[in-house]
C-alpha positions in Angstrom: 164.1 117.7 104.2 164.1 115.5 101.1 164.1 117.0 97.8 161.8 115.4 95.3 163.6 114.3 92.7 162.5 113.1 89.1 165.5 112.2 86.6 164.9 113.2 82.8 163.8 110.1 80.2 166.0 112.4 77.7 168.7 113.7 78.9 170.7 116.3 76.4 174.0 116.0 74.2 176.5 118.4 76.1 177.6 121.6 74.0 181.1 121.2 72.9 183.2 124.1 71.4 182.6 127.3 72.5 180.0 128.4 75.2 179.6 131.4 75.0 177.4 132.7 77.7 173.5 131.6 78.1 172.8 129.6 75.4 172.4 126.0 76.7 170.9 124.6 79.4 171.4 121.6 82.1 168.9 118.6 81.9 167.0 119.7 85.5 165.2 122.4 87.0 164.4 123.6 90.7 160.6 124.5 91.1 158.5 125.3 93.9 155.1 126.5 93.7 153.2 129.2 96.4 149.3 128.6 96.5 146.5 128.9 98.7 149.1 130.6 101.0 152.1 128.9 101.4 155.0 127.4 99.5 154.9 124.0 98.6 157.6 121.4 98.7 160.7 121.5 96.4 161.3 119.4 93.2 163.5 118.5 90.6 162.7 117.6 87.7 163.8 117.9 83.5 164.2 121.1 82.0 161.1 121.7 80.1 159.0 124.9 79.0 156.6 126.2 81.5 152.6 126.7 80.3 151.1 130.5 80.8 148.1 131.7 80.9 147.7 135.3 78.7 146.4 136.8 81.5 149.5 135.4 83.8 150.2 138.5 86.4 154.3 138.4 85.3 153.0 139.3 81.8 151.5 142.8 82.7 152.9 143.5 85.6 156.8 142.1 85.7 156.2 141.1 89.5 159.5 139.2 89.4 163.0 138.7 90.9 166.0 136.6 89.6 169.4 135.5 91.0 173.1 135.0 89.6 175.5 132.9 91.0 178.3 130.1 89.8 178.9 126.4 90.3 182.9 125.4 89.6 184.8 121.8 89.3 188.2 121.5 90.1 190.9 119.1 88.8 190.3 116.6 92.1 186.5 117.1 91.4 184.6 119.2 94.1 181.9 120.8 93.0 182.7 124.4 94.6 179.9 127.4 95.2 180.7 130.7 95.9 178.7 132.7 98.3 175.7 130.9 97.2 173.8 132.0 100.3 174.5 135.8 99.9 172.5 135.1 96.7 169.6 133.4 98.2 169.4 136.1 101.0 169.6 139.2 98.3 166.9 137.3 96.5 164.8 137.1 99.6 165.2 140.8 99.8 164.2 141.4 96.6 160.5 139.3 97.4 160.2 141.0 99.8 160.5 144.3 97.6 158.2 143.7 95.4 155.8 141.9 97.3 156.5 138.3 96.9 155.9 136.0 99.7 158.8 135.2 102.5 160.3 131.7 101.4 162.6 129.3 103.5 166.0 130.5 102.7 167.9 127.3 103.8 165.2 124.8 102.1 165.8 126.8 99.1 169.1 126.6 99.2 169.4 123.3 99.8 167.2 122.3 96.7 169.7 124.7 94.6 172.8 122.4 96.1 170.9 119.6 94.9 170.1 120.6 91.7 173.7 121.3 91.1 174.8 117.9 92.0 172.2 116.2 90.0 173.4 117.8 87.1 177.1 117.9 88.0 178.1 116.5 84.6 177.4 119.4 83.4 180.0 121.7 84.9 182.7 123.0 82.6 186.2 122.8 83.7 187.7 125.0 80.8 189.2 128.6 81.8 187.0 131.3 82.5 184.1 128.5 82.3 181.6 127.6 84.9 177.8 126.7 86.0 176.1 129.6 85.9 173.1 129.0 88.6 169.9 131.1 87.4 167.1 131.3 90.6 164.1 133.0 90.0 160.4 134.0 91.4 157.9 135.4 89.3 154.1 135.7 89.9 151.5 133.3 87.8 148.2 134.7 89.1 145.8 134.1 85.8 144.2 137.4 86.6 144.4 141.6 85.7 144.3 144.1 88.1 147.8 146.2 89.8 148.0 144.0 93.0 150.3 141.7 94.0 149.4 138.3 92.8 148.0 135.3 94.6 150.6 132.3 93.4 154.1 132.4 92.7 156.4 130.0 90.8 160.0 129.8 92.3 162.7 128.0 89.6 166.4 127.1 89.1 167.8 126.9 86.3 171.6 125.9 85.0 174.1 127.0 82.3 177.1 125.9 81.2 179.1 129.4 80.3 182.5 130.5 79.3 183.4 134.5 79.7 180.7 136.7 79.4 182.3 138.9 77.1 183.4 137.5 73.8 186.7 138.8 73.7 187.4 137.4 77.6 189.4 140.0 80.0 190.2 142.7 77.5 189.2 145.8 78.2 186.3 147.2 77.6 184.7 150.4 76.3 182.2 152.5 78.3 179.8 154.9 77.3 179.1 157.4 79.8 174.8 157.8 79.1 173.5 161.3 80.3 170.2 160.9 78.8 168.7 157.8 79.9 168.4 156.6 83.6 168.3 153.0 85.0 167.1 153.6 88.4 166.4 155.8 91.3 166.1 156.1 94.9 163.4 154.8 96.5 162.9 152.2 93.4 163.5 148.8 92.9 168.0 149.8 91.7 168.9 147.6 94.5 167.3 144.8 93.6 167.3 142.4 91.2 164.0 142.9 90.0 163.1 142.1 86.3 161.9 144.9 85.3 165.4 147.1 85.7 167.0 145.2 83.0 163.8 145.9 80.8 165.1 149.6 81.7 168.3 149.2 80.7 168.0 148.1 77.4 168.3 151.3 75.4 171.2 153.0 76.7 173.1 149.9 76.0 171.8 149.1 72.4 172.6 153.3 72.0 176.5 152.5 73.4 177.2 149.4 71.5 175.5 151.2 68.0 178.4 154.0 68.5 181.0 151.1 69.2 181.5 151.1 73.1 180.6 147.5 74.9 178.3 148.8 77.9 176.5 151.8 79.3 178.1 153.8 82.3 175.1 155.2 84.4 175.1 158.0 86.0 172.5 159.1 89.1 169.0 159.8 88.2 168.7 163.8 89.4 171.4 165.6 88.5 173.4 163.2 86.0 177.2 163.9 87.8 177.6 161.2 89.8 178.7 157.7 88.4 176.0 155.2 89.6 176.9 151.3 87.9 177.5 149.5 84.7 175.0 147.5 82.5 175.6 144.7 84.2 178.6 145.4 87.3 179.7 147.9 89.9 182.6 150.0 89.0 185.8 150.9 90.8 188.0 153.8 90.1 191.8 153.3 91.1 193.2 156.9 91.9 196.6 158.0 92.7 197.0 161.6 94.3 200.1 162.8 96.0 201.5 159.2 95.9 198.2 157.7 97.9 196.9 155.2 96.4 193.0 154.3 96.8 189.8 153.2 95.2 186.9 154.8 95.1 183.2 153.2 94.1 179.9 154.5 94.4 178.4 153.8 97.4 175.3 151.9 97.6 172.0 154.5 98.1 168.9 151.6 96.9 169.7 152.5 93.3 172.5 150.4 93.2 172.4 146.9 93.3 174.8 145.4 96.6 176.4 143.2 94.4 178.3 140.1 96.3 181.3 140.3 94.0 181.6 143.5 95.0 181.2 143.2 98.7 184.4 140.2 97.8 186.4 142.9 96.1 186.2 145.8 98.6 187.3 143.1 101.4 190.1 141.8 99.2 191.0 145.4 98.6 191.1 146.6 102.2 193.1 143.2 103.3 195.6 144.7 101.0 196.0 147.7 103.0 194.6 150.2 100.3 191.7 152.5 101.3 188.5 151.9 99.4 186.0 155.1 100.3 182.4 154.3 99.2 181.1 157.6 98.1 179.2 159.8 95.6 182.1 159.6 92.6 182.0 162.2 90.2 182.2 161.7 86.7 183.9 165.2 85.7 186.4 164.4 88.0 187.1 161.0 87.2 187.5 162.4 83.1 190.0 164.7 84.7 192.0 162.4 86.3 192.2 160.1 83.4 193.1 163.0 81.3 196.1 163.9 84.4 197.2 160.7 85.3 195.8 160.4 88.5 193.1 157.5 87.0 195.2 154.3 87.2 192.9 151.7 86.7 188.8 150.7 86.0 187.3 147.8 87.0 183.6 146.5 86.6 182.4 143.7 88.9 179.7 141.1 88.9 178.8 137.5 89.4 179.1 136.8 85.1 182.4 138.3 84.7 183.6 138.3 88.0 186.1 141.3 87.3 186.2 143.4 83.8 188.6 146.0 83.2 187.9 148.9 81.6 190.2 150.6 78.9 188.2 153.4 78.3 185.7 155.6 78.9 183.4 158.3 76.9 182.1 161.0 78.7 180.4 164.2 76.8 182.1 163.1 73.3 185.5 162.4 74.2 187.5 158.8 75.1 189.4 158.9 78.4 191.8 156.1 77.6 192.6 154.2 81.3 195.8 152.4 82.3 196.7 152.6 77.9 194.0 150.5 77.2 195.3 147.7 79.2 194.3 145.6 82.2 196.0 147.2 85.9 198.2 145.8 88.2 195.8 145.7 91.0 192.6 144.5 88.6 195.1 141.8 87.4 195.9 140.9 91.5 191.8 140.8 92.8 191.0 138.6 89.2 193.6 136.6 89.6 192.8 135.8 93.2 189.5 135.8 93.3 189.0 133.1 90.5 191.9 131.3 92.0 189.8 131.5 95.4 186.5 129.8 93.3 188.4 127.4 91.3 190.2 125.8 94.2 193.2 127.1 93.3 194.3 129.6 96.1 193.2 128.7 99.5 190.1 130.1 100.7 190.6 131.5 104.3 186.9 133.8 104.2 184.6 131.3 104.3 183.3 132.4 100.8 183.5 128.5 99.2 181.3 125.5 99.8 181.9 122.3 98.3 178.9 120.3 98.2 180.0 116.8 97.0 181.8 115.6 99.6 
């Protein structure tokens, strides 16, 4: 169908410098309303602040899902997305989870297509920089009560970003939390609902007080079995009796399926190296680092794509990975994969769409 759009009256100056990650926005949003029992029609339209009610049901209840995924522009100009559907079916999934009503998956993709190329101008061509692409569906019932609300708002919104860490691919510092818990089975882990970031929060703010960058989690019931990172999966490269593999924790609903990670393990297994998803535990992985046998970290996820990991603390003392320095294979699947999104390396998976052609 025909997606409504309205072009902004005052469009924005673009950032220049430095983007950072988050901080400005496109001059267009996505937004599609669910009353009286169904979804209405798509629109674009400027960027503007939405109006709530106090007693909006998102408020009190965090009824509320969100997606990630990335817009790039290469030299000759496509406007490239990157499994863009596998984020519009794993934010179906997580509706469904929390009791948001069933939307049309290809209308809503098609409206998040548009939005893109409507605001095209936008995209930054810079390394490590791309369109960061922001759906999300929260519930705007003006009413109190623990139900699931009666109206929904779905809505797209754009950044222009650069790395998501400020010092780019250098490693990073991990601190393995044995207190806190961000989710469990049976919850909402494996989804990308709101209110697990809310959960989050803590064990981060704790790590980066005592100078590490994220929080390692660890499973919720007995706290020996590595679960995900603040905000990626993590892979453990292992070398025993000259085999090499990688190991990751599998996915049990507390972790979140991430799509860059689902990329990695196939990129992995193409390689001919074993990946075994499996319950990974974290006194053995301190051991390994401390013998050798730990190679290499790596995080995943659709903001950093891949982040290595230099170290790791785990009941008071570092486990220094690789020296502190980015691995041979981490360096291989980065290198590829963002090769693969910007247009760069051929893309023989199907995983790229270019939409402006």
């Amino acid at each position: 169908m025909q997606i409504k759009v309205t072009k902004t009256q005052n469009p924005k100056t673009h950032p220049t410098g430095s983007l950072g990650f988050g901080k400005y926005f496109t001059d267009h949003m996505l937004v599609m309303e669910y009353k009286d029992g169904a979804w209405g029609e798509p629109e674009i339209k400027a960027y503007e602040p939405f109006s709530l009610d106090p007693a909006c049901s998102v408020l009190h209840y965090a009824q509320g899902v969100f997606e990630g995924a990335k817009a790039y522009k290469n030299e000759a100009g496509q406007i490239r997305t990157f499994r863009l559907n596998d984020n519009v079916d794993r934010l179906h999934d997580s509706c469904e989870r929390v009791c948001i009503p069933s939307f049309d998956k290809k209308l809503v993709q098609e409206g998040i297509e548009e939005l893109i190329r409507v605001d095209g101008d936008w995209i930054p061509t810079g390394e490590q920089e791309a369109l960061y692409v922001r759906p999300s569906v929260v519930g705007v019932e003006n009413a109190l009560g623990v139900r699931a609300a009666n109206n929904y708002l779905l809505f797209v919104i754009l950044s222009p970003v650069g790395a998501y860490y400020e010092n780019g691919l250098k490693p990073v510092r991990l601190l393995v939390e044995e207190t806190y818990v961000r989710a469990v089975r049976g919850g909402t882990g494996g989804h990308k609902v709101i209110g697990n970031y809310a959960a989050s929060l803590k064990a981060g703010e704790i790590a980066k007080s005592k100078g590490y960058d994220q929080a390692m989690w660890l499973d919720a019931f007995e706290h020996k079995y590595v679960e995900e990172v603040g905000a990626m999966n993590i892979f453990f490269v292992t070398k025993h009796k000259k085999v090499l593999k990688v190991l990751t924790p599998s996915l049990g609903g507390s972790i979140l399926p991430g799509i860059t990670r689902r990329s990695i393990i196939q990129m992995i297994k193409e390689k001919g190296i074993e990946v075994i998803e499996t319950a990974v535990p974290i006194k053995l992985m301190a051991k390994m680092a401390e013998n050798g046998q730990l190679l290499e970290v790596f995080g995943t996820g659709t903001a950093a794509v891949i982040t290595p990991v230099g170290c790791f603390n785990y009941q008071g003392k570092d486990r220094l990975v690789n020296g502190g320095k980015m691995g041979e294979l981490t360096t291989y699947l980065y290198d590829t994969l963002t090769g693969i999104q910007y247009g760069k390396i051929e893309d023989n998976r199907g995983w790229v769409k270019v939409i402006n052609e």
